[in-house]
C-alpha positions as CSV (number, residue, x, y, z in Angstrom):
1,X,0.0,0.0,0.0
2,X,1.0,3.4,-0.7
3,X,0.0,5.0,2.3
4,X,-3.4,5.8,4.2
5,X,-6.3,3.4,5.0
6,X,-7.6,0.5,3.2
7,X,-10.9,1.2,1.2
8,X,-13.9,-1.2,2.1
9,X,-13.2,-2.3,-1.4
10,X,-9.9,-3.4,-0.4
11,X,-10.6,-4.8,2.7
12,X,-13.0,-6.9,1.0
13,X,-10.2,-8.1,-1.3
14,X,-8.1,-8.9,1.3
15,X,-11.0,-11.2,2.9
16,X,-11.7,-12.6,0.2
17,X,-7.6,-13.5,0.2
18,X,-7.6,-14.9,3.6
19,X,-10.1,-17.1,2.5
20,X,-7.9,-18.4,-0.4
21,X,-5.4,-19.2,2.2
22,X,-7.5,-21.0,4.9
23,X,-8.7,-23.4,2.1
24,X,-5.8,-24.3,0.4
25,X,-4.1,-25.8,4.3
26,X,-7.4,-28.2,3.7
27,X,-7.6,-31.5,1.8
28,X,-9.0,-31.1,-1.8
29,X,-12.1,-32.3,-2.2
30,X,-14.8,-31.7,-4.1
31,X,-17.0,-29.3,-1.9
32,X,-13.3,-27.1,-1.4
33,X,-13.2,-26.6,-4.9
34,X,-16.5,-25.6,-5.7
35,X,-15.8,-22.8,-2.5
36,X,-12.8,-22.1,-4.5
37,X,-14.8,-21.7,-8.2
38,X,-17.4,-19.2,-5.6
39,X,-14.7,-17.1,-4.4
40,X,-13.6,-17.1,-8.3
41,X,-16.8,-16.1,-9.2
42,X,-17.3,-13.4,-6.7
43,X,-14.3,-11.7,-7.1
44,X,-14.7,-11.7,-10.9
45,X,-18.4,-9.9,-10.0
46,X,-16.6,-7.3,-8.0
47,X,-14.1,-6.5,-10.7
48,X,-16.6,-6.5,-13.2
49,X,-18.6,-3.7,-11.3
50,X,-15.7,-1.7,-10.0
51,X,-14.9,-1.5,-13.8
52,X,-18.3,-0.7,-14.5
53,X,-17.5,2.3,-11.9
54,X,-13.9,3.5,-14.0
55,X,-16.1,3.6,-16.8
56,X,-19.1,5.9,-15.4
57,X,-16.2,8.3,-13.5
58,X,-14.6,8.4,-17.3
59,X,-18.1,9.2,-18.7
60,X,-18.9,11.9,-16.5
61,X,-16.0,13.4,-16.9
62,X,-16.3,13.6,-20.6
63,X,-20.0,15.0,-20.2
64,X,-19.2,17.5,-17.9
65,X,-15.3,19.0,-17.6
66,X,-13.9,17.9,-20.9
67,X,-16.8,19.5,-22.7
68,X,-16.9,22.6,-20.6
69,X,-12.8,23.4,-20.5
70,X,-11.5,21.0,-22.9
71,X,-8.4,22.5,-22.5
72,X,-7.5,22.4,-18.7
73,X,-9.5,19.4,-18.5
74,X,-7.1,17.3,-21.6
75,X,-4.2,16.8,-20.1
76,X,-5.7,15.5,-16.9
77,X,-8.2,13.3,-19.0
78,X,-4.9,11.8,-21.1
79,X,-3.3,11.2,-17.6
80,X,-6.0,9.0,-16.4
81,X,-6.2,7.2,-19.4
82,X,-3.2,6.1,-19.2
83,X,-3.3,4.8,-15.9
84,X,-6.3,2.7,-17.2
85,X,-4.0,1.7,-19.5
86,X,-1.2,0.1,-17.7
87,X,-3.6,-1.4,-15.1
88,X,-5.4,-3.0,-18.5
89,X,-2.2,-4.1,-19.8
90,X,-1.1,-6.1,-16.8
91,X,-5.2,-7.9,-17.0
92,X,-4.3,-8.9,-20.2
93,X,-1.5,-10.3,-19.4
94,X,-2.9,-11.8,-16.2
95,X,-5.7,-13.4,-19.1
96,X,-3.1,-14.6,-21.3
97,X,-1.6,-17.0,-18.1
98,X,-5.4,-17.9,-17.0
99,X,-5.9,-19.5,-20.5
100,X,-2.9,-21.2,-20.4
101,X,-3.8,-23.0,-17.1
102,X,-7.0,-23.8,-18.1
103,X,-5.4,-25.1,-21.7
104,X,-3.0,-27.4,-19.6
105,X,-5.8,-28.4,-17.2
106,X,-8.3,-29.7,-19.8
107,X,-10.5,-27.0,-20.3
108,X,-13.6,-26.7,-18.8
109,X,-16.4,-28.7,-18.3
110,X,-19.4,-28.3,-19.6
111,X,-21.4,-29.7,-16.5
112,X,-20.4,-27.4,-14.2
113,X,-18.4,-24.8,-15.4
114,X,-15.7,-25.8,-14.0
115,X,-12.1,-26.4,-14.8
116,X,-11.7,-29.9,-15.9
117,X,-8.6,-30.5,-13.9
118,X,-9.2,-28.2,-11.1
119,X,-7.8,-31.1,-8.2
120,X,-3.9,-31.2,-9.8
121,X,-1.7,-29.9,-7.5
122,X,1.1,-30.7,-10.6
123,X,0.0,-27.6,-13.2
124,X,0.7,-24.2,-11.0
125,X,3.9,-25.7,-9.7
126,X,5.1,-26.5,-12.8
127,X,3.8,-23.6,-15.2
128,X,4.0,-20.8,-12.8
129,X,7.4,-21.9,-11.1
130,X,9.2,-23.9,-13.3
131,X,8.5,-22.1,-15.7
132,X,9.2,-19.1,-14.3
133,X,6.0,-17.3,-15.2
134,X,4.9,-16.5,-11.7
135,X,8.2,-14.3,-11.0
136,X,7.3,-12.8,-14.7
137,X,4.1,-12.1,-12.8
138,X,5.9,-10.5,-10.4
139,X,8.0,-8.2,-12.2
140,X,5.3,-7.7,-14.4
141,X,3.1,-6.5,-11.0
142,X,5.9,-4.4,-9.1
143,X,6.7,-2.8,-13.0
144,X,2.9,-1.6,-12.9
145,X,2.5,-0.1,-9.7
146,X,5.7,2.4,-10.4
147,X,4.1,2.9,-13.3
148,X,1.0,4.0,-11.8
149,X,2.6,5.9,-8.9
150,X,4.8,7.6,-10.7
151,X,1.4,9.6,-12.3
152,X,1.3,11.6,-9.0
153,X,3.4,14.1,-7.2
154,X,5.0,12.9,-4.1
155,X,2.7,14.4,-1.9
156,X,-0.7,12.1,-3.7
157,X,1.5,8.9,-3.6
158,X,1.5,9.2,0.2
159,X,-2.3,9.3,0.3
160,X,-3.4,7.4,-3.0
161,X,-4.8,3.6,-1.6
162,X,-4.6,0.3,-3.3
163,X,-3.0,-3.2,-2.6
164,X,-1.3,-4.1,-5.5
165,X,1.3,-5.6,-4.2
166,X,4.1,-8.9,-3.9
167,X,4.9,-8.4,-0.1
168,X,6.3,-12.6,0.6
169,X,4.1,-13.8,3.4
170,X,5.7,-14.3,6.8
171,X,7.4,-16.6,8.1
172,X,4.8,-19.4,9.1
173,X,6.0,-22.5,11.5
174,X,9.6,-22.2,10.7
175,X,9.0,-22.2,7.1
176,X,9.6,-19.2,4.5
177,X,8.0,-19.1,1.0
178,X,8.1,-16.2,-1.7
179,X,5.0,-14.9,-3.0
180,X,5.5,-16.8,-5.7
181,X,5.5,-19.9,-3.4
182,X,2.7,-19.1,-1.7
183,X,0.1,-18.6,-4.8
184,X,1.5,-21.1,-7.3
185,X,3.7,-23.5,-5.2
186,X,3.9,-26.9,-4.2
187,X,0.5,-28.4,-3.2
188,X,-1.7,-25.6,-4.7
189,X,-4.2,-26.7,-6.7
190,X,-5.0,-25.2,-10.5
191,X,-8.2,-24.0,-8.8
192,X,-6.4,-22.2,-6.3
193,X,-4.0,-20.8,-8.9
194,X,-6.8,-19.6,-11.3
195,X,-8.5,-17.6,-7.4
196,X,-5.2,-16.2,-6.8
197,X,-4.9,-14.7,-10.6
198,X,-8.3,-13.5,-10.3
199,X,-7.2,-11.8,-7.0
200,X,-4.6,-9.7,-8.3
201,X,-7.1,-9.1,-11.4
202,X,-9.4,-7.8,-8.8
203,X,-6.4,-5.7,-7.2
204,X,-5.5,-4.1,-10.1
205,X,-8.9,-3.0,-11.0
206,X,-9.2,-1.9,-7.7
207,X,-5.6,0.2,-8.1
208,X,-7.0,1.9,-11.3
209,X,-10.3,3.0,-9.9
210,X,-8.3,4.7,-7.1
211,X,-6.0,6.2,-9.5
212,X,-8.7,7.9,-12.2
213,X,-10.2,9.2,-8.9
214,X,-7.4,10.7,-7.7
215,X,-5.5,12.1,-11.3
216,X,-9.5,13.1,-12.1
217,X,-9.9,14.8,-8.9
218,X,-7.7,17.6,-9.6
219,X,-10.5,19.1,-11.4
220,X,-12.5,20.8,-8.6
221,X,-14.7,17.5,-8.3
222,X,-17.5,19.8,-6.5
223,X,-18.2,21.4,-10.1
224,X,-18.7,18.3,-11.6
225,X,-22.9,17.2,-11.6
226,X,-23.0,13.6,-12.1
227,X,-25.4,12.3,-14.2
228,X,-24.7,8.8,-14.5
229,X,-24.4,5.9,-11.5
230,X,-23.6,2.5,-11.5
231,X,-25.0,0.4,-8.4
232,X,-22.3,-1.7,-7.4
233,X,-22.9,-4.9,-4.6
234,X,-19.9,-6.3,-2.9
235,X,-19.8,-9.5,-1.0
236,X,-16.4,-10.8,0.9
237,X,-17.4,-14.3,-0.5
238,X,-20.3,-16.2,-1.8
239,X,-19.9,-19.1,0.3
240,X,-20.4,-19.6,4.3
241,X,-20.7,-21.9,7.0
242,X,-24.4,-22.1,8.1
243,X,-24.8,-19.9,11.0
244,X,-22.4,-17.7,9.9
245,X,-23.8,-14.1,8.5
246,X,-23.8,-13.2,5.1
247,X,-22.4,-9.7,4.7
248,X,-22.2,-7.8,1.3
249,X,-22.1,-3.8,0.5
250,X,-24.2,-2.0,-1.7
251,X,-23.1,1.4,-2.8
252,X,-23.1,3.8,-6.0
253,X,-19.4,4.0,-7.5
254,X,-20.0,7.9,-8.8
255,X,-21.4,10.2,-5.9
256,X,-21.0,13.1,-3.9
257,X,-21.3,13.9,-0.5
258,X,-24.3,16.2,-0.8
259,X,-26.2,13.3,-2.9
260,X,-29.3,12.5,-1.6
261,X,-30.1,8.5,-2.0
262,X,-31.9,5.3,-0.5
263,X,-30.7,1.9,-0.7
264,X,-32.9,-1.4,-0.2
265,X,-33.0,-5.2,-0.3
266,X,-36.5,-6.7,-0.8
267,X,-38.3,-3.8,0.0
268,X,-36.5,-3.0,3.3
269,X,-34.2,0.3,3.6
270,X,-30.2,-0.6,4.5
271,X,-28.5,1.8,6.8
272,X,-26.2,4.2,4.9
273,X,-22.7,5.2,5.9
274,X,-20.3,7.1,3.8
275,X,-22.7,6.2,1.0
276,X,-23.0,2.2,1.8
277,X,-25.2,0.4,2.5
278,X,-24.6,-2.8,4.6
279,X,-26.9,-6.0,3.9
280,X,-27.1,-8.6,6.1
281,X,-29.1,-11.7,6.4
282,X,-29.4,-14.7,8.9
283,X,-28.3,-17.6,7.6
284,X,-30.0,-20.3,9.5
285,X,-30.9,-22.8,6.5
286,X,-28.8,-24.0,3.6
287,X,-29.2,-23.7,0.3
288,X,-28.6,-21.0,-2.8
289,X,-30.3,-17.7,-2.2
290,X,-30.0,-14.8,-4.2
291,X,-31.2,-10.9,-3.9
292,X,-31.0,-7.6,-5.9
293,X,-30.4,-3.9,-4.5
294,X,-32.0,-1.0,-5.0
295,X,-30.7,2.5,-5.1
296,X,-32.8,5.6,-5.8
297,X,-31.0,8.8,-5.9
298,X,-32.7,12.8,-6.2
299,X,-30.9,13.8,-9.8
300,X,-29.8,18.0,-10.7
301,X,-33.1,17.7,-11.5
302,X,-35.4,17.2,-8.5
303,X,-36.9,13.7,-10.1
304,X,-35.9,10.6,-8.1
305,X,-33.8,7.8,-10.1
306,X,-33.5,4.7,-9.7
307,X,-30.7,2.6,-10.3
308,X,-30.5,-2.1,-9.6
309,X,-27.2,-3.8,-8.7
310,X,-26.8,-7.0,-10.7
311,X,-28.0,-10.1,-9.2
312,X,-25.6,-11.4,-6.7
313,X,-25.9,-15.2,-6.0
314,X,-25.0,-16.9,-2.1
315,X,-24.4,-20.5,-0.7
316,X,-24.9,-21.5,2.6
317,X,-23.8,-24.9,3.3
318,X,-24.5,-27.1,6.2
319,X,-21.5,-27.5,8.5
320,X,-19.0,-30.6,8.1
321,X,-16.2,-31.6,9.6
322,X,-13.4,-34.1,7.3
323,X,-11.6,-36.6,9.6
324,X,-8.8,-38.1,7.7
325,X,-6.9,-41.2,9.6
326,X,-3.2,-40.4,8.3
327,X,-2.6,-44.3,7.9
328,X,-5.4,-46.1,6.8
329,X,-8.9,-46.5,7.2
330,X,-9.0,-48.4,10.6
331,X,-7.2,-47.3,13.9
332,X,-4.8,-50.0,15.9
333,X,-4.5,-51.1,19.3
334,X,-1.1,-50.4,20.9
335,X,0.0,-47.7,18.8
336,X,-0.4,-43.5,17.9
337,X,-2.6,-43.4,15.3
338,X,-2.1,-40.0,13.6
339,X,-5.7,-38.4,12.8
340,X,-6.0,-34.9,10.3
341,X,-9.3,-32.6,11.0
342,X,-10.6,-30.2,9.7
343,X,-14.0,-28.6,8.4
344,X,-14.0,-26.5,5.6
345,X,-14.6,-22.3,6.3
346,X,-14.0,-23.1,10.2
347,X,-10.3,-22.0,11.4
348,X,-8.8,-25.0,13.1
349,X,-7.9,-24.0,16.0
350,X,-12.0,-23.0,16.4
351,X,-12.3,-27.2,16.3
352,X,-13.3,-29.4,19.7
353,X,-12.6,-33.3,19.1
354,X,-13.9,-36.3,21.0
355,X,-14.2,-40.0,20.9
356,X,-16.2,-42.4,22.5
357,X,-13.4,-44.7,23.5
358,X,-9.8,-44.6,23.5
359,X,-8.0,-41.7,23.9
360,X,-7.5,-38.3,21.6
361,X,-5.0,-35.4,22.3
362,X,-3.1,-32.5,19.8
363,X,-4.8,-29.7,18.7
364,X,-4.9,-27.5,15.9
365,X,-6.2,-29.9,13.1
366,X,-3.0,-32.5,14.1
367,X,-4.3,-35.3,16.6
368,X,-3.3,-38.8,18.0
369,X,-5.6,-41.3,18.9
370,X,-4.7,-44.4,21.2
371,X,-6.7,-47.5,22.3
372,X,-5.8,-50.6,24.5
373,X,-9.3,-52.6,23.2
374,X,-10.8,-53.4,19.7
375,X,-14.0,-51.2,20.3
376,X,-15.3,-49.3,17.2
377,X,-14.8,-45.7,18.1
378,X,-17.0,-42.4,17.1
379,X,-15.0,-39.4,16.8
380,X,-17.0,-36.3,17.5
381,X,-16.4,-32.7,16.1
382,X,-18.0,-29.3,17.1
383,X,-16.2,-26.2,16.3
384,X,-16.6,-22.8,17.6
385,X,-18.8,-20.3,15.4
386,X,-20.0,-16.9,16.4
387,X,-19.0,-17.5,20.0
388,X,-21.5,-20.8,20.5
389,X,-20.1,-24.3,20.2
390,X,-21.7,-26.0,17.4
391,X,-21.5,-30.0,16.6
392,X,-20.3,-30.0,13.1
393,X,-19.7,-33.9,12.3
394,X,-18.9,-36.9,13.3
395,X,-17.1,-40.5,12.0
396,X,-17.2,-43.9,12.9
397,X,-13.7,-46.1,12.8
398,X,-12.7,-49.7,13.2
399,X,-10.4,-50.6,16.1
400,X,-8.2,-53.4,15.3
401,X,-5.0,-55.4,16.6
402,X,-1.9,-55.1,14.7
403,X,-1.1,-57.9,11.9
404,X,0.8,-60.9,12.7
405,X,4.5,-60.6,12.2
406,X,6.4,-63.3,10.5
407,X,8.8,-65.0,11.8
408,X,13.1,-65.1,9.9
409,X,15.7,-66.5,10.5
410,X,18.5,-64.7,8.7
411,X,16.0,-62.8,7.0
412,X,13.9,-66.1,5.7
413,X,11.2,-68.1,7.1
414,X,11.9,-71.1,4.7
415,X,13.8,-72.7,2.0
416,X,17.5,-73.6,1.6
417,X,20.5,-71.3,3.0
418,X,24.4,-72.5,3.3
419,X,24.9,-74.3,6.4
420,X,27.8,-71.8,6.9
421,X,25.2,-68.8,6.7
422,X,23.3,-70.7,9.5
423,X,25.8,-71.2,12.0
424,X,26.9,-67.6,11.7
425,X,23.1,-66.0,12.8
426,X,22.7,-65.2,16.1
427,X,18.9,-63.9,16.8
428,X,15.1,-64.9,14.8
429,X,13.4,-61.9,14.3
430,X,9.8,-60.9,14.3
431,X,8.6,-58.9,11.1
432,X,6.0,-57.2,10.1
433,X,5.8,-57.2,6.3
434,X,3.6,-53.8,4.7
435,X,2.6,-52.2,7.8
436,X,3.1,-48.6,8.0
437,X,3.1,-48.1,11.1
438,X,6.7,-48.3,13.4
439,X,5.3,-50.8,15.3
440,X,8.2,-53.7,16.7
441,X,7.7,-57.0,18.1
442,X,9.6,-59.2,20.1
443,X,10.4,-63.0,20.2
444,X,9.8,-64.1,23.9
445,X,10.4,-68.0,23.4
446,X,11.2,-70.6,20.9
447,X,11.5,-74.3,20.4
448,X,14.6,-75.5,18.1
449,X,14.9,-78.7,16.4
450,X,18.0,-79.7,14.2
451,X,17.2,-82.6,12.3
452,X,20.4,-84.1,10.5
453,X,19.9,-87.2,8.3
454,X,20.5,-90.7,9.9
455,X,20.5,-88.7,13.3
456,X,18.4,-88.1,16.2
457,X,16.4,-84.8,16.1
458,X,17.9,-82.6,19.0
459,X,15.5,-80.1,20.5
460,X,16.0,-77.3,22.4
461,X,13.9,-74.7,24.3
462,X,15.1,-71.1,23.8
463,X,14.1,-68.1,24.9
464,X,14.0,-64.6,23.9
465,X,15.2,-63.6,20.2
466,X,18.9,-64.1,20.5
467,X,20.3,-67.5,19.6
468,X,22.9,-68.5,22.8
469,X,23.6,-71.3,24.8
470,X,22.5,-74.8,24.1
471,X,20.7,-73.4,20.9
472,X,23.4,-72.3,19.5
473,X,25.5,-75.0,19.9
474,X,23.0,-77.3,18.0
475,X,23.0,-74.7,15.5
476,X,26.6,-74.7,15.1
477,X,26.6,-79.2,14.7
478,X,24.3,-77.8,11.5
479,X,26.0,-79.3,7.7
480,X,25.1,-79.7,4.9
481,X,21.2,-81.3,4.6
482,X,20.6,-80.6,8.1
483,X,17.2,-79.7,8.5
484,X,16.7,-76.6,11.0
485,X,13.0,-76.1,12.4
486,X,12.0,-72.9,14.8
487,X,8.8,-74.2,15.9
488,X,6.3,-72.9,19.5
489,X,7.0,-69.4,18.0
490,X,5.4,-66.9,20.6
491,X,5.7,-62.9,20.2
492,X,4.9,-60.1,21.9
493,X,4.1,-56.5,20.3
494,X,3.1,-53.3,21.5
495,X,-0.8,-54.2,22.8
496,X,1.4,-56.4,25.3
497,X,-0.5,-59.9,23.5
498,X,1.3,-62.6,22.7
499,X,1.5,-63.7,19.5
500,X,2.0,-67.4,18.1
501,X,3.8,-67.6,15.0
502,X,4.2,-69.6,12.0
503,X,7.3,-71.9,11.8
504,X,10.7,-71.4,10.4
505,X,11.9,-74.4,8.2
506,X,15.2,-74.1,6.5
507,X,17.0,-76.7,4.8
508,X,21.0,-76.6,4.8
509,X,23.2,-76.7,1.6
């Protein structure tokens, strides 16, 4: 920012923003993207209608000033022009990358208007990084708003407002990522990608607006009688949690302080404040809702006019909570079972998690459930929202023992092996083959029979893993075609139950 206070307009953005962020920490499902595709949508509105706004300030200006004192007013009218020009130049180059993602993502589908691959977490990365187009972007940003700035004395740069800007985000959890990192990075998805784009679209719109004010402005602005209004209605997003409010503004982009107006929604009159007026609704059933606003305004006239707002479109969506077991779709017995949680539009730390058996701790989205018995568990979510605890969700989960290890002896639980390689091994082992967890198990006891041919089988009780003793000296009378058997196999792992195990049978060569 160039100095003073954000504008609602910009604050909005910068909701909007935060939102972008939230949602990309989540897993990507389906009901994530469509928020994403919302935001899209709504920020694409907002742009639409702030350049709806340029265009009525330019208009107005041409009826009035550049008609009455071409020549004072030319030079100012060029000026401003230009700054709609390099803010236009940077969109279309901001269009030009857009197209490209959607090229490399498929397109978009028919059915919902929607990317086609809006789930790859592969295409940013590797376009925008890469390829080096995001810090193009960059350059291509910074390049603009000097551009701009440099328009006004120093004295207007300190007050002129906009966020068009490549600030890196702070340092987050010990990690540091550029702002190229953080928009088109590892694990963003194209969807998130094409929001961000349409973000900085949305900025620079907002940037130009600001600047035709302010370079348009140095014609004594009270002279000016405006004669033409566009009704502009902002939302911070189209999507929300239900119970949460749904907030938008509703203003005229070409006014004065002396204008006399009324604003409404449905028939009922919205306070005004520095010529908004704020709409807000309960949201206390799910479901798409949509509403128009009214402005009527007293013209040079005397005669009232009215002006409508384009239809603007909501979602409320019933709460959820996603409970993700970081493993696999069961928990175990003797072991931490990590556990990911979150709901979509609901801040993390605003999450309360419970289960009916077992034990859960961590915090934060990141938990650890334990359990000592194979009980199905329920794990229950409720989440803070507007101050009131709210249950949000709920899962039900198998509890089962850990797998059977196998049992090896030098790393094999049958066939041949030198008789050389057999006396030399000192321990059996107990393994547990595809398990992802790092859970160990340990031989308790044993029973060892050498079986040589023509001989006597010897037999010999051991205990624990570790081959001493008398076992190993039977396994050291081991040649060639001696049979070696590890039978009576009992384990024990970490839900302290003892395991029996299949036999070891090697054969020596």
């Amino acid at each position: 920012m160039a100095g003073g206070k954000e504008t609602p307009r910009q604050r909005m953005i910068g909701i909007l923003y935060l939102v972008l962020l939230g949602l990309i920490a989540l897993s990507v499902n389906d009901s994530l993207l469509d928020a994403f595709k919302n935001i899209t949508d709504s920020l694409s509105t907002s742009t639409t209608n702030v350049n709806s706004g340029v265009e009525a300030t330019f208009s107005s200006f041409e009826a009035t000033k550049l008609k009455d004192d071409p020549i004072k007013a030319k030079p100012i009218y060029d000026k401003a022009k230009q700054a709609s020009g390099y803010a236009r130049d940077l969109e279309s180059y901001i269009n030009d990358l857009k197209t490209s993602l959607t090229e490399q993502g498929g397109g978009i589908n028919e059915s919902n208007g929607d990317l086609e691959g809006r789930a790859s977490v592969d295409i940013s990365p590797r376009f925008m990084i890469n390829g080096g187009k995001a810090t193009d972007l960059r350059k291509k940003i910074t390049e603009t708003r000097e551009k701009l700035l440099g328009l006004l004395d120093e004295k207007d740069r300190k007050t002129v407002k906009f966020s068009l800007s490549t600030i890196d985000p702070p340092r987050k959890g010990g990690v540091s990522k550029t702002w190229e990192e953080a928009n088109f990075g590892d694990g963003i998805p194209l969807a998130a990608a094409m929001t961000a784009l349409t973000k900085i679209q949305a900025d620079v719109k907002n940037a130009e607006s600001e600047m035709v004010k302010k370079i348009l402005g140095k014609m004594d602005q009270a002279e000016i009688n405006l004669d033409e209004f566009a009704a502009v209605a902002v939302a911070p997003t189209s999507y929300v949690i239900q119970g949460q409010p749904y907030t938008a503004e509703v203003f005229l982009t070409a006014s004065s302080s002396t204008l006399k107006q009324s604003i409404n929604v449905g028939g009922a009159n919205l306070p005004i404040k520095e010529g908004k007026g704020v709409y807000t609704v309960n949201t206390n059933r799910e479901g798409m809702f949509s509403w128009v606003g009214t402005l009527t305004v007293i013209g040079t006239d005397g005669k009232p006019k009215t002006y409508r707002t384009p239809e603007q479109k909501y979602q409320v969506a019933r709460p959820s909570a996603v409970v993700s077991p970081d493993k696999m779709n069961v928990f175990y017995i003797g072991v931490s079972n990590p556990v990911s949680i979150s709901a979509p539009g609901i801040p993390k730390e605003k999450l309360r998690v419970s289960v009916s058996s077992g034990s859960m701790s961590g915090a934060n989205g990141r938990y650890t459930f334990t359990s000592n018995t194979p009980t199905p568990v329920v794990v229950n979510v409720s989440a803070e929202i507007n101050g009131r605890v709210q249950a949000i969700g709920s899962s039900n989960f198998r509890v089962k023992r850990i797998p059977d290890p196998k049992a090896r002896f030098a790393g094999k639980s049958s066939g041949t092996l030198s008789a050389a390689a057999i006396r030399a091994q000192n321990f059996v082992a107990a393994v547990l083959d595809g398990f992802d967890f790092d859970a160990k198990f340990t031989i308790v006891r044993y029973t060892l029979l050498i079986a040589k041919p023509r001989a006597d089988v010897i037999v010999v009780q051991g205990n624990g893993n570790s081959i001493e003793g008398s076992a190993k000296s039977a396994i050291n009378t081991v040649s060639a075609g001696t049979r070696v058997i590890f039978d009576n196999i009992i384990a024990v792992g970490p839900d302290g139950s003892q395991r029996g195990l299949d036999p070891i049978v090697l054969t020596a060569n």
